[in-house]
TIMI-730383 format. One record per residue (C-alpha): residue in three letters; z, x, y. Coordinates in steps of 0.02 Angstrom, whole numbers, padded with zeros to 5 digits, always signed. Each point is the difference from the previous one (the first is absolute). Example, Ala and Ser with C-alpha at 12.3 -4.5 7.8 and 13.67 -1.06 7.14 Angstrom:
residues 2
Ala+00390+00615-00225;Ser-00033+00069+00172;
This chain:
residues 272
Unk+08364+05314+06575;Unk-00078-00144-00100;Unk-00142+00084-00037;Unk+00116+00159-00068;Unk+00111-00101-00115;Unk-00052-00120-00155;Unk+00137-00104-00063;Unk+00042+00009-00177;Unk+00155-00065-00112;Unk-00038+00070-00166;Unk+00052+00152-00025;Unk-00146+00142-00053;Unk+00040+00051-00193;Unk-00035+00178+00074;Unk+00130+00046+00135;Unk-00036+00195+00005;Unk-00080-00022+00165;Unk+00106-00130+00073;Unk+00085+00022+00171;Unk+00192-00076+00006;Unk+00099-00069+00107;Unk+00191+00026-00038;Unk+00117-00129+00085;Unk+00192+00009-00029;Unk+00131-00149+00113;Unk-00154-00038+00122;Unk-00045+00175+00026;Unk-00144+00099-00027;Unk+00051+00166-00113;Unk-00102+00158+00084;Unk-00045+00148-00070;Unk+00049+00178+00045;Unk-00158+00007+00132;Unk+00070-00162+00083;Unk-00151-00098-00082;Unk+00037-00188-00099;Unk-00138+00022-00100;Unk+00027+00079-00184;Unk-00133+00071-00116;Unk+00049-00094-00187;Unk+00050+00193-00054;Unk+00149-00001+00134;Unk+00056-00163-00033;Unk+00018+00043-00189;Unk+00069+00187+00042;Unk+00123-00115+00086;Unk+00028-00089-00162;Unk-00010-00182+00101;Unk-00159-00068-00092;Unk+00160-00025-00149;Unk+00116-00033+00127;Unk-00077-00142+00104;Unk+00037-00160-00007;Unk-00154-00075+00043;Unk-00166+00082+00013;Unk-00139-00105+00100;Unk-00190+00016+00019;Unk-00039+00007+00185;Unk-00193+00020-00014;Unk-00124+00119+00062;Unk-00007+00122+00166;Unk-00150+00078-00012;Unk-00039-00033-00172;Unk+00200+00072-00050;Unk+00082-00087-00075;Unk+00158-00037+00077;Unk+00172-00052-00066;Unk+00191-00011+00044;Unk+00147+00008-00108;Unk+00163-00042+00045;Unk+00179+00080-00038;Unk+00139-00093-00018;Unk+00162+00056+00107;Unk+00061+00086-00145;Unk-00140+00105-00003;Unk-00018+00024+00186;Unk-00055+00169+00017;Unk+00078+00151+00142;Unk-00186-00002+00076;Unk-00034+00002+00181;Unk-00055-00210+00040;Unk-00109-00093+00128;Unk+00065-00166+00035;Unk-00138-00134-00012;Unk+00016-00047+00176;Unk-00045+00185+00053;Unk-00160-00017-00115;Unk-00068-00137+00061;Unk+00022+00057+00165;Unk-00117+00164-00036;Unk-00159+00040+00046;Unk-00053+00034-00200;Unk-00108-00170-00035;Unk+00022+00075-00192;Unk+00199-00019-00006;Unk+00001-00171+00126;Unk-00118-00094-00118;Unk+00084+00081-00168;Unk+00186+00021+00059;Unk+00007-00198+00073;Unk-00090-00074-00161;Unk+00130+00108-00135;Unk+00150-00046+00097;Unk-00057-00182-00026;Unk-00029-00012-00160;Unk+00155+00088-00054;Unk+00099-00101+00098;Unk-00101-00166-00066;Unk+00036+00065-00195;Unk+00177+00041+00034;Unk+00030-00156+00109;Unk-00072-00115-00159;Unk+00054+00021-00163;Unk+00046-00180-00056;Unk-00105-00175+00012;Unk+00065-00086+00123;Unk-00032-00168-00093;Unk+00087+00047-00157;Unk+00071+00163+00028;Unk-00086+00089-00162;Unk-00021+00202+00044;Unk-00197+00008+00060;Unk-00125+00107-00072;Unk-00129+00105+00083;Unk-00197-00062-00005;Unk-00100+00154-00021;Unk-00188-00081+00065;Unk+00101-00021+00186;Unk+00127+00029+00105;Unk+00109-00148-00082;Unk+00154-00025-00070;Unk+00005-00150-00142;Unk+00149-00088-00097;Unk-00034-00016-00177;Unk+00096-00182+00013;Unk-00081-00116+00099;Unk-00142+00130+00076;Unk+00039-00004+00152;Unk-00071+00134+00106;Unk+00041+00113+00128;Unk-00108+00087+00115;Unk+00067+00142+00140;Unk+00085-00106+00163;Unk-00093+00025+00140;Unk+00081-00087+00151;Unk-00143-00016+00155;Unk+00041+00006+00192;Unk-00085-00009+00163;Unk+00049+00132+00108;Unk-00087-00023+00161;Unk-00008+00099+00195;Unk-00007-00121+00143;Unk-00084+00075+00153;Unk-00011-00075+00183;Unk-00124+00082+00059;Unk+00018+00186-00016;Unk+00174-00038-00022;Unk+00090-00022-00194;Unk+00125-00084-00052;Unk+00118+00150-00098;Unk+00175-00069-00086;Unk+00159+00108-00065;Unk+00043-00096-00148;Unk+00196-00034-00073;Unk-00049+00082-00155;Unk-00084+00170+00072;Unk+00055+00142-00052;Unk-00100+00107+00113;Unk-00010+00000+00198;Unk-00159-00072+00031;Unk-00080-00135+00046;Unk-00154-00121-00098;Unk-00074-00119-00029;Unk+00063-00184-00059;Unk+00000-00036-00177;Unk+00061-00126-00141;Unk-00034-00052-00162;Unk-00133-00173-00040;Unk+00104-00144-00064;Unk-00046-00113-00144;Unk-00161-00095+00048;Unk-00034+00079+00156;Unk-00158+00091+00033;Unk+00012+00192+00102;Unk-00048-00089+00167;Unk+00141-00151-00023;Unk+00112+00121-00045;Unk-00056+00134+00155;Unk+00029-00142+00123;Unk+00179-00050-00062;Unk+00061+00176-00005;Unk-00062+00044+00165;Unk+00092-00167+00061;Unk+00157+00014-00081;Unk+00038+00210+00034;Unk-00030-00030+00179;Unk-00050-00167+00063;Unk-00189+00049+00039;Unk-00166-00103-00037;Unk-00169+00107-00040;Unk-00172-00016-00044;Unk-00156+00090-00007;Unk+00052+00047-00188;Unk-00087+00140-00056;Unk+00007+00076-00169;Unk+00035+00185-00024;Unk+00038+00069-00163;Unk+00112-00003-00152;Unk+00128+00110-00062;Unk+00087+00017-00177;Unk+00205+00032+00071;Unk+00107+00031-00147;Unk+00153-00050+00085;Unk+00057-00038-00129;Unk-00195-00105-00040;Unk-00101-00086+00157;Unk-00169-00017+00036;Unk-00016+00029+00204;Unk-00140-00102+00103;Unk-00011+00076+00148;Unk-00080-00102+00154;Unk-00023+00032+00197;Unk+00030-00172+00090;Unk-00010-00065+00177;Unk+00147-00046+00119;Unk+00002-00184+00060;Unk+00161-00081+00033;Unk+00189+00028+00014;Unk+00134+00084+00063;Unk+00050+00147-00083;Unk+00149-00022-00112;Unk+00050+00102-00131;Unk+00108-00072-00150;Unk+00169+00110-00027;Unk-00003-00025-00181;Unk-00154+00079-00016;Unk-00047+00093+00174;Unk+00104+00135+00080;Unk-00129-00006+00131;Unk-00162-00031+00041;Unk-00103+00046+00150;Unk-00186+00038+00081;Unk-00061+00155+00008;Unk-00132+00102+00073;Unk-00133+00094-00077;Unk+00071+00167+00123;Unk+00174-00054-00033;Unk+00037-00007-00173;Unk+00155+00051-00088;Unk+00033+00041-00173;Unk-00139-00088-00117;Unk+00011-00014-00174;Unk-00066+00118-00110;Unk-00181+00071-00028;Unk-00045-00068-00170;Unk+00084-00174+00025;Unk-00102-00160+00052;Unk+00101-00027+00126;Unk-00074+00151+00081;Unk-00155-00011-00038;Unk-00025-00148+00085;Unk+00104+00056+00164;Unk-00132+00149-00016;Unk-00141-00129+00004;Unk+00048-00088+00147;Unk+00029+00184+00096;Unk-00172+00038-00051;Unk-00076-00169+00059;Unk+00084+00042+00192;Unk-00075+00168+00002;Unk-00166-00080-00051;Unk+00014-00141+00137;
C-alpha cells in the first residue's frame, strides 16, 4: 500500500484521467456496478464537479491521480452508499488507504472554517494540506488524534474486552487515546491499568493504523502480563476476559488492527 499510493495536495491542472471519490453525509456514493471509484467523465455526466462543495487532491495510486469531492446534503444524490466503516473494513487496500484519508480531510475542512484566535473565515494554502487565516496567520493542519491500542497475552492466552461503546458483538483488544505529554508506552501502561486493573510489560511494537473515526492515528502493541487482578472499569468495559487461541469468540474485523494483531499472536502459537 505505501508503495502504491504517492501523496499529493495540489490538484493536477489536467483532471481527464483522474479517479474520484464521491462522499455525500459520511458516505461513500457508488456507482451502478457497486464500485466507489468514478472515472472524471461520470462524475461530470453526474454534473457534481459544479455541484460540489469542496473538491480535494488525494494524491497518486499508481501514478492516478486521485481525488474526492464532496456534496452537500442538499445535493445528496439517490445512489446506492457504503458507509465508511464498511470500507475500511474491506479487503481492497485501494479504498482503505483512499476512503479513510478523504473522509478525513473533509471532515477536517468542514470542521474548520474560522481562526480560532480571532475568528476571521480561513483560507485554503494550495503548497499543503493547510488551512491559513488571513488575520493573524494562524495555521491549521488536518487533526490527527494518536492512540495505543494494545493485546495483552498470558501466555497463549489474550486478554479480549467488549467495550461500552461497541456497536458490534465482538470482542478486542484494549485501546485509548495518548494524553498531552505522554509518550505511546506511558500512555499503553495507564490504559491497560485503568480499563481493567492489570500491569504488563514486555512492550512490543506492532504497527500503525490511520482510523478515521472521526481522525486517530492507531499504535498498535503486543505486551506482557505481570500483575493484577482482573478488573474491568464499567464506564468503559462491558467485559473483559482471557481467551484461548481454540476458544475464541467473535473477533473484530479482518482489516482492523485490532485483528491483525490477535492474528499475530494465533500465528506465533501455531509456530511454538
Amino acid at each position: 500500500m505505501i508503495a502504491a499510493f504517492v501523496h499529493a495536495t495540489e490538484l493536477p491542472a489536467d483532471l481527464t484521467h483522474a479517479a474520484g471519490l464521491v462522499m455525500a453525509d459520511g458516505k461513500l456514493i457508488l456507482d451502478s456496478q457497486g464500485s466507489p471509484f468514478w472515472s472524471r467523465s461520470e462524475l461530470e455526466h453526474e454534473g457534481w464537479c459544479d455541484q460540489a462543495s469542496s473538491e480535494h487532491m488525494l494524491g497518486y495510486w499508481q501514478n492516478q491521480p486521485v481525488v474526492v469531492l464532496g456534496l452537500s446534503p442538499e445535493s445528496m444524490p439517490t445512489h446506492a452508499r457504503m458507509s465508511l466503516r464498511q470500507a475500511m473494513f474491506m479487503a481492497d487496500e485501494k479504498l482503505q488507504a483512499l476512503a479513510g484519508r478523504a473522509a478525513q480531510v473533509l471532515t477536517w475542512e468542514r470542521d474548520y472554517r474560522f481562526c480560532s484566535r480571532c475568528a476571521t473565515a480561513l483560507t485554503v494554502v494550495t503548497h499543503e494540506r493547510a488551512l491559513i487565516c488571513p488575520a493573524c496567520q494562524l495555521t491549521f493542519y488536518p487533526r490527527i488524534n494518536p492512540c495505543i491500542i494494545v493485546l495483552v497475552t498470558h501466555g497463549d492466552a489474550m486478554l479480549l474486552a467488549h467495550g461500552v461503546r461497541f456497536v458490534q458483538p465482538f470482542f478486542s483488544c484494549l485501546a485509548g487515546f495518548i494524553e498531552a505529554g505522554e509518550s505511546a508506552e506511558e500512555a499503553l501502561h495507564r490504559e491497560v491499568y485503568e480499563e481493567v486493573g492489570l500491569r504488563v510489560g514486555e512492550l512490543q511494537y506492532f504497527r500503525s493504523q490511520s482510523w478515521p473515526f472521526p481522525h486517530s492515528l492507531m499504535l498498535g502493541y503486543h505486551a506482557t502480563y505481570l500483575s493484577g487482578k482482573l478488573r474491568p472499569d464499567p464506564e468503559e468495559i462491558v467485559e473483559a476476559r482471557w481467551f484461548e487461541p481454540d476458544a475464541l469468540g467473535s473477533l473484530p474485523p479482518e482489516g482492523s488492527l485490532a485483528r491483525a494483531l490477535i492474528d499475530a499472536h494465533l500465528r506465533r502459537v501455531c509456530r511454538g
